[in-house]
GUGUTOR-861490 format. One line per 8 residues: their letters; for each residue x, y, z of C-alpha. Coordinates in nm, 2 decimals, padded with zeros to 4 digits. Layout:
! residues N
A) X,Y,Z; ...
//
This chain:
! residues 411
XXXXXXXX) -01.59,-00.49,01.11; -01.33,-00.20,01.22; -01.06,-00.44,01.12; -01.23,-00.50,00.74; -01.20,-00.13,00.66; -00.81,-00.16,00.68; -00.81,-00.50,00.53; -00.97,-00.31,00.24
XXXXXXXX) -00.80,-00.07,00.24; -00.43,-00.28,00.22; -00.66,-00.51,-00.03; -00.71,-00.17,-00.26; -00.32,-00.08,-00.23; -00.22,-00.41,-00.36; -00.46,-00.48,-00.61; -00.36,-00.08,-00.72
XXXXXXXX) 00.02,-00.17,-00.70; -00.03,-00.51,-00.92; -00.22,-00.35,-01.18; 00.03,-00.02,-01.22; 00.30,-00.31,-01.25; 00.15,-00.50,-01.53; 00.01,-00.21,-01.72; 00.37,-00.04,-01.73
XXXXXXXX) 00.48,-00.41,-01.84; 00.22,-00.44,-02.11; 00.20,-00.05,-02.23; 00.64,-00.08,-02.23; 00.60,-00.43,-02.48; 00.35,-00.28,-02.68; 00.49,00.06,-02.73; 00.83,-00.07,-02.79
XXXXXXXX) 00.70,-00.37,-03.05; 00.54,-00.08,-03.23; 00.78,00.11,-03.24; 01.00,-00.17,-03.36; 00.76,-00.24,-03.65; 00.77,00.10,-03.76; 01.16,00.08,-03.79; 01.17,-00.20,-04.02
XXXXXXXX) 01.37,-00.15,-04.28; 01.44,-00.41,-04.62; 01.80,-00.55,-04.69; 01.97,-00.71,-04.97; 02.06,-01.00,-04.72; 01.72,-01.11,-04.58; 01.60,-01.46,-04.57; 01.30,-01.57,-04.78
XXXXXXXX) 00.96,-01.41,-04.63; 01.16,-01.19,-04.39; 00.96,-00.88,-04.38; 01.27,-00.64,-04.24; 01.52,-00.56,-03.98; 01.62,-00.34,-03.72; 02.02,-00.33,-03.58; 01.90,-00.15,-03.19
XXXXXXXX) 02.15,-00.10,-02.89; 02.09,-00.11,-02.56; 02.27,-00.20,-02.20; 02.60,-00.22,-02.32; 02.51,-00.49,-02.64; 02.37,-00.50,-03.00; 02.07,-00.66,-03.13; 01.96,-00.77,-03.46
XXXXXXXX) 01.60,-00.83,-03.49; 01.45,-00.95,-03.83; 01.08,-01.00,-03.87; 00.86,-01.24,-04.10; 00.57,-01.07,-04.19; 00.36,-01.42,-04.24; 00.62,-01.65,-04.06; 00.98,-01.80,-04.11
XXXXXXXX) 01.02,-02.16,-04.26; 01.08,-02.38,-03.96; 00.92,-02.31,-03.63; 01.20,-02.15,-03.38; 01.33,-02.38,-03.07; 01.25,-02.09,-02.85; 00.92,-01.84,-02.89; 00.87,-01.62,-02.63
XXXXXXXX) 00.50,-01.48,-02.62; 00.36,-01.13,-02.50; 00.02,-01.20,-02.33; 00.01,-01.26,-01.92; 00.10,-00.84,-01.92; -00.21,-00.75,-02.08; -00.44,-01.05,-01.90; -00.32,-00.93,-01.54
XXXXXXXX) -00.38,-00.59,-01.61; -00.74,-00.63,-01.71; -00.76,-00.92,-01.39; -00.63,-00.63,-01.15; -00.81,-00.38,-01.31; -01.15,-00.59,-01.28; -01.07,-00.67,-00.91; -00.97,-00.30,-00.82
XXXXXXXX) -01.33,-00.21,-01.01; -01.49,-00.46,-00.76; -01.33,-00.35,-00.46; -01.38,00.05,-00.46; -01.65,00.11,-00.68; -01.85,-00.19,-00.68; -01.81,-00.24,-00.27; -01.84,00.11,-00.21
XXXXXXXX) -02.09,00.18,-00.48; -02.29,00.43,-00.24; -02.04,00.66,-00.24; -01.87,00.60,-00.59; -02.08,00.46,-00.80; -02.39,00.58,-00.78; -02.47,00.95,-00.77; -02.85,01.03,-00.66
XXXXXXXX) -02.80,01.38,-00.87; -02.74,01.20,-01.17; -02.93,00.89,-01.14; -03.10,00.78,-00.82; -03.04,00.36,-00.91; -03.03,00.08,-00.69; -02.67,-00.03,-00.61; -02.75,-00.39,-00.79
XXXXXXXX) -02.89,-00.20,-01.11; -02.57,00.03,-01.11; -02.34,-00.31,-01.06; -02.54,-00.47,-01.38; -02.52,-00.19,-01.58; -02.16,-00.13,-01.51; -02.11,-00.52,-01.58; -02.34,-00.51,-01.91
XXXXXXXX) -02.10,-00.20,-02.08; -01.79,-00.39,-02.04; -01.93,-00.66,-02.26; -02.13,-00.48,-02.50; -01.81,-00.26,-02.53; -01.62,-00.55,-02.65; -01.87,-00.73,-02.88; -02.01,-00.41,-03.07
XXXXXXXX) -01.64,-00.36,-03.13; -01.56,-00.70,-03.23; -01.84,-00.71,-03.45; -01.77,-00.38,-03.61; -01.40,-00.47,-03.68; -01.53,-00.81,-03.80; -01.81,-00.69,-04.08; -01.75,-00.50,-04.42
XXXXXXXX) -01.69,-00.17,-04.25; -01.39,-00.28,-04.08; -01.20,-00.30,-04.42; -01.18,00.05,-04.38; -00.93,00.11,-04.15; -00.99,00.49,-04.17; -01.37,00.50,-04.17; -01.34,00.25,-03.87
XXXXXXXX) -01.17,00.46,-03.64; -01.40,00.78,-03.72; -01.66,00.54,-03.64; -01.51,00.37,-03.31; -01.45,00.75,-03.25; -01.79,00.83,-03.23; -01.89,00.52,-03.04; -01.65,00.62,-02.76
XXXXXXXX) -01.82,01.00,-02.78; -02.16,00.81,-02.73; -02.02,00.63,-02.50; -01.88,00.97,-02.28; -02.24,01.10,-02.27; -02.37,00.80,-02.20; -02.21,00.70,-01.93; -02.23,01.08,-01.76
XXXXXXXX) -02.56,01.05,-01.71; -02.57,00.72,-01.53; -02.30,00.72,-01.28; -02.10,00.96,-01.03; -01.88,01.20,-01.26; -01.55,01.00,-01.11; -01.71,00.66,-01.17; -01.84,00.77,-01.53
XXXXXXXX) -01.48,00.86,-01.63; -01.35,00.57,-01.50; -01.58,00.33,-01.68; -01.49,00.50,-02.02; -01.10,00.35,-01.89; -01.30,00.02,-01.85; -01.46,-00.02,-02.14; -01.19,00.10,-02.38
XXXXXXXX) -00.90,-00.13,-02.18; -01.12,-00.46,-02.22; -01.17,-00.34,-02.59; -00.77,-00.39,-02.57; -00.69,-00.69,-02.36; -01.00,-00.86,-02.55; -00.84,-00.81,-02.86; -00.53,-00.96,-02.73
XXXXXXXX) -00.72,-01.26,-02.57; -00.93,-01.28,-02.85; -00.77,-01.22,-03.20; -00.45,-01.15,-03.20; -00.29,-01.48,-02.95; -00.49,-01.72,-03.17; -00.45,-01.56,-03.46; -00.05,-01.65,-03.37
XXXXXXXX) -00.13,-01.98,-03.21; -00.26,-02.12,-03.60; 00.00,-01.98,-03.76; 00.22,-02.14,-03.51; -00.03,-02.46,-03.55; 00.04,-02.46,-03.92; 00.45,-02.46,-03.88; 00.42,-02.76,-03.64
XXXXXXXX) 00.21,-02.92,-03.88; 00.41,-02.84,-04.18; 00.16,-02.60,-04.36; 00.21,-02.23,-04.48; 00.03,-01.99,-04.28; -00.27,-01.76,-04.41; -00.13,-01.40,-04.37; -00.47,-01.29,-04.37
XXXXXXXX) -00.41,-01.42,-03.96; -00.14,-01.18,-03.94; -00.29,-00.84,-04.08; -00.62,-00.89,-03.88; -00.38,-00.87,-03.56; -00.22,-00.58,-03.69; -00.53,-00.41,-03.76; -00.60,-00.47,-03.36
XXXXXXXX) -00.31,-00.36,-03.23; -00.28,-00.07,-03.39; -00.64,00.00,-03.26; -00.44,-00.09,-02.91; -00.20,00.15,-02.97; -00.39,00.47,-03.02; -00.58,00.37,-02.72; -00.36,00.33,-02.44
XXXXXXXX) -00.32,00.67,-02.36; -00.65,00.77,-02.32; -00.69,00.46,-02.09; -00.38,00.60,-01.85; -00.57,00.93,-01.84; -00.92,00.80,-01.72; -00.74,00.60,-01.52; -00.58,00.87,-01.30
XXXXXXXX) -00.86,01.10,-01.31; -01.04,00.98,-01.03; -00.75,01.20,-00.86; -00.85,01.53,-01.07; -01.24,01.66,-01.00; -01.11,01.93,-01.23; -01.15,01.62,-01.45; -01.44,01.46,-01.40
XXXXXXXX) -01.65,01.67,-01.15; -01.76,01.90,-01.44; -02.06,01.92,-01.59; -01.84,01.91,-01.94; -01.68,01.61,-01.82; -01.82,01.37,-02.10; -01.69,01.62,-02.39; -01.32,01.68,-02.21
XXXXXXXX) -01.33,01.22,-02.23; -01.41,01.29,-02.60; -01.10,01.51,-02.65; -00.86,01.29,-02.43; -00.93,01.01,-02.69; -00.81,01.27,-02.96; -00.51,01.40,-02.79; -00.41,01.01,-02.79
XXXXXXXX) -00.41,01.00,-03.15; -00.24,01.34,-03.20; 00.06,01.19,-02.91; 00.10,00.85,-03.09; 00.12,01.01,-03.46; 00.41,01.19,-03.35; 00.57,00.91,-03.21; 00.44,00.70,-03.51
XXXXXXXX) 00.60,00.91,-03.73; 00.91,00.98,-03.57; 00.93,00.56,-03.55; 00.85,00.50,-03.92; 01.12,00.76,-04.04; 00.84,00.94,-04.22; 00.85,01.28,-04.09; 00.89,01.49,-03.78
XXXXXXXX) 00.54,01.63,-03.75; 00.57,01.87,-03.47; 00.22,02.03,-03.58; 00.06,01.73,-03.34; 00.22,01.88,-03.06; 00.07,02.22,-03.12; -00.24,02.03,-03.15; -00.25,01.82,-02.84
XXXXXXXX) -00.19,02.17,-02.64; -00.40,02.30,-02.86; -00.73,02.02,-02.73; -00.58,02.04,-02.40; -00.59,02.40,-02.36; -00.95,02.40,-02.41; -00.98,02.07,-02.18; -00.87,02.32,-01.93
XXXXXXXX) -01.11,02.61,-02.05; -01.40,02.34,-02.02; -01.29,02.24,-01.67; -01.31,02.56,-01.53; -01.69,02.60,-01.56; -01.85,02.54,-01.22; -01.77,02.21,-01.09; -02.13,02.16,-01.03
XXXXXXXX) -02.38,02.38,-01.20; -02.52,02.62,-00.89; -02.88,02.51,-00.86; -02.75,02.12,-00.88; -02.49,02.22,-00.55; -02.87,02.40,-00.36; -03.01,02.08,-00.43; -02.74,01.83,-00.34
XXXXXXXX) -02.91,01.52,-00.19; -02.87,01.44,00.17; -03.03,01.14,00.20; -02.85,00.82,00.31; -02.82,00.50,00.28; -02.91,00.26,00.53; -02.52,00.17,00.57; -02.46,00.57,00.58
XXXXXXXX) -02.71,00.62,00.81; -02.53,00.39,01.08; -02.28,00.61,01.11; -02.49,00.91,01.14; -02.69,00.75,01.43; -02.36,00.59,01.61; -02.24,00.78,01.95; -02.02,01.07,01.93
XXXXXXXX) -02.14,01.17,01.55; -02.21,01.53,01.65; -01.90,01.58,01.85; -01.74,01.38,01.49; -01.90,01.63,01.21; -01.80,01.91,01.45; -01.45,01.79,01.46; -01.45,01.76,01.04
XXXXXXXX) -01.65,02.10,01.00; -01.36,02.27,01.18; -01.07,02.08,01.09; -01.18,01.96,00.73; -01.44,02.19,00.56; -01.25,02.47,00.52; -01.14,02.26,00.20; -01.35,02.04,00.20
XXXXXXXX) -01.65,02.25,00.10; -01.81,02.36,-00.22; -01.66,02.72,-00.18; -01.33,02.62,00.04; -01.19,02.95,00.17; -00.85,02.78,00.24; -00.55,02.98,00.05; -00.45,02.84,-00.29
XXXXXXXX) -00.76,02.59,-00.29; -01.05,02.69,-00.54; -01.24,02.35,-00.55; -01.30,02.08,-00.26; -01.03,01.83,-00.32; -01.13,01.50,-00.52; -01.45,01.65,-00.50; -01.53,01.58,-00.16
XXXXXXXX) -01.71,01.78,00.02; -01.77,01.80,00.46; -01.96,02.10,00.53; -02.30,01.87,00.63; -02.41,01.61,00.87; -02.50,01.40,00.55; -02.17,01.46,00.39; -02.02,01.30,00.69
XXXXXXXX) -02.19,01.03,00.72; -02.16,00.96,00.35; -01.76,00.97,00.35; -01.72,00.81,00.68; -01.47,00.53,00.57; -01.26,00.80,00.38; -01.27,01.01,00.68; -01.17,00.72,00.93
XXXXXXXX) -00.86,00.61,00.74; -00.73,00.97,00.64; -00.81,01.15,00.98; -00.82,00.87,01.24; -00.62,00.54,01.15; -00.38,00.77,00.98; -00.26,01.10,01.00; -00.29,01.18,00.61
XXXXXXXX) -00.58,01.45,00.70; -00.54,01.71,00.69; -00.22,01.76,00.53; 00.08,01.86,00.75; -00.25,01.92,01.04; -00.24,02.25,00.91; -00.56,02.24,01.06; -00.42,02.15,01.40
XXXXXXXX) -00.63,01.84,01.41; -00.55,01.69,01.81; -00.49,01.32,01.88; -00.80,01.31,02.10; -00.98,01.46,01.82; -00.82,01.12,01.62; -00.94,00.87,01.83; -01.28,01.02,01.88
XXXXXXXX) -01.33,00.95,01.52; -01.17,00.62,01.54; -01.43,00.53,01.84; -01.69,00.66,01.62; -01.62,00.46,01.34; -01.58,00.17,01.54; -01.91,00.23,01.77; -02.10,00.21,01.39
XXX) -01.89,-00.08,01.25; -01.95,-00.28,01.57; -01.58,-00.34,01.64
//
């Protein structure tokens, strides 16, 4: 059992590493197709049902990219197709949401303060948004509505507002924030899995088989990825908030989630813009600092309202409480009061540091016990904690902790 914590934790780098590699591999295809679109331009010399083309330059050669805006008249020898990037980020991102907040669903997951829920009914509830995220959508872009494009984004706006709130009040502030990332990035790879590849695959069906293609395949993909691009950089944001309580640890935290989504269309309009050769509109720029400014203003209310901190729950869980009643947990939760909460605390009095970092907070038995894998890997297998030992943390301090954890893991 000592062993599985670092076997987890290796488990959690890789997983981590694979899915940063084949978002920045999807997010790079789809922002530069996009872009590419945009830049279409008509010539006098373009074959039958050619759409445009773009002349681009890059590593030394040119390019000359046409597109067919239903598709050309003979299928081509080679077709090279943009999907595994967008499946292995959702298959990484899913496995990465199994292994840290579904495995460690005590301490991530679940917040008593917000919701006191069994770890299964937290795992099924987090498991039941995902899909209804993905069929409400479907189904919204599917009925009369979605022939608005405009009216359907004010109203997939307010679902995702709906959706901030909603999911505030049911899981830990990080894990809330984090499922918002969830629920919009399936939204995204589901529309690739689900619309927009076989939507290509018939018209590629029909070439083969000697038939002209419906366009109506072709603008219902369009009408999804454009959807994708407006939401990607929302996603990256609740992604990397887990890192930022200032983020997520505030009790404004659902209505700073609502504004990320519309700094990501304020970001992409400019780029849009600047792509389509319709106009430099700077104005967005004054608007995302604008919407980010008061992100910042809403972040700096109390990370946790003052009577909510007084009441702060120390019970724990039966596999928390092993680690309170192993040997050597007083000497332990001495060792991290002196070394640790000094930052780690919900007034930290270090120099420079106004809120416990990530949110974690030491300055209790309970707390200890509660963060007990965190505190193993940063403090004792590693020497991450504290940082530079400004706290002078000693090696026999180390493998006290190390024992400890040990001792309650049966190792």
């Amino acid at each position: 059992m000592y062993d599985l914590a670092i076997f987890t934790e290796w488990m959690q780098f890789g997983v981590r590493w694979l899915h940063v590699i084949t978002a920045i591999a999807w997010i790079g295809s789809s922002f530069y197709f996009i872009a590419l679109d945009l830049g279409l331009r008509k010539a006098a010399n373009l074959p039958e049902g050619a759409h445009g083309e773009e002349w681009q330059v890059h590593g030394g050669g040119f390019y000359h990219i046409r597109k067919y805006l239903v598709a050309p008249e003979a299928m081509p020898e080679h077709l090279t197709w943009f999907k595994w990037e967008s499946y292995w980020t959702w298959f990484s991102g899913f496995a990465l949401l199994w292994l840290v907040y579904y495995l460690g669903a005590d301490l991530y997951l679940v917040d008593a303060n917000v919701m006191d829920l069994p770890v299964p009914a937290a795992i099924a509830i987090s498991l039941g948004s995902i899909v209804f995220g993905w069929l409400a959508y479907d189904q919204l872009c599917k009925s009369p509505l979605g022939q608005n494009s405009t009216f359907l984004m004010v109203l997939l706006f307010g679902i995702l507002v709906a959706m901030s709130w909603g999911f505030t009040q049911v899981f830990s502030g990080r894990a809330a924030l984090l499922h918002l990332g969830v629920f919009t990035a399936t939204i995204m790879s589901a529309n690739v899995a689900f619309i927009i590849i076989p939507n290509q695959t018939i018209v590629v069906a029909d070439l083969k088989a000697g038939r002209r293609p419906d366009s109506k395949y072709g603008r219902i993909a369009k009408q999804r990825s454009t959807h994708n691009n407006y939401l990607t950089l929302p996603v990256i944001f609740f992604m990397l908030s887990g890192h930022y309580p200032l983020a997520f640890a505030t009790e404004y935290n659902w209505v700073i989630a609502s504004l990320v989504f519309l700094m990501g269309v304020t970001i992409r309009h400019y780029f849009n813009s600047r792509h389509a050769r319709t106009g430099n509109p700077t104005w967005t720029w004054l608007a995302t600092a604008i919407i980010f400014s008061l992100i910042m203003i809403l972040s700096l209310a109390p990370l946790y309202q003052a009577d909510r901190a007084e009441q702060a729950t120390d019970i724990l869980t039966p596999v928390q409480q092993k680690f309170a009643d192993a040997a050597s947990f007083d000497e332990v939760s001495a060792i991290v009061s002196a070394r640790c909460s000094m930052c780690h605390a919900n007034e930290p009095v270090w120099e420079g540091v106004r809120w416990p970092p990530k949110g974690v907070r030491l300055e209790t038995p309970a707390q200890v016990a509660q963060h007990a894998r965190s505190i193993f890997l940063q403090a004792g297998a590693t020497n991450a904690m504290p940082p530079a030992n400004v706290s002078w943390m000693e090696e026999e301090e180390r493998r006290m902790i190390v024992n400890w954890f040990r001792a309650a893991e049966g190792g």
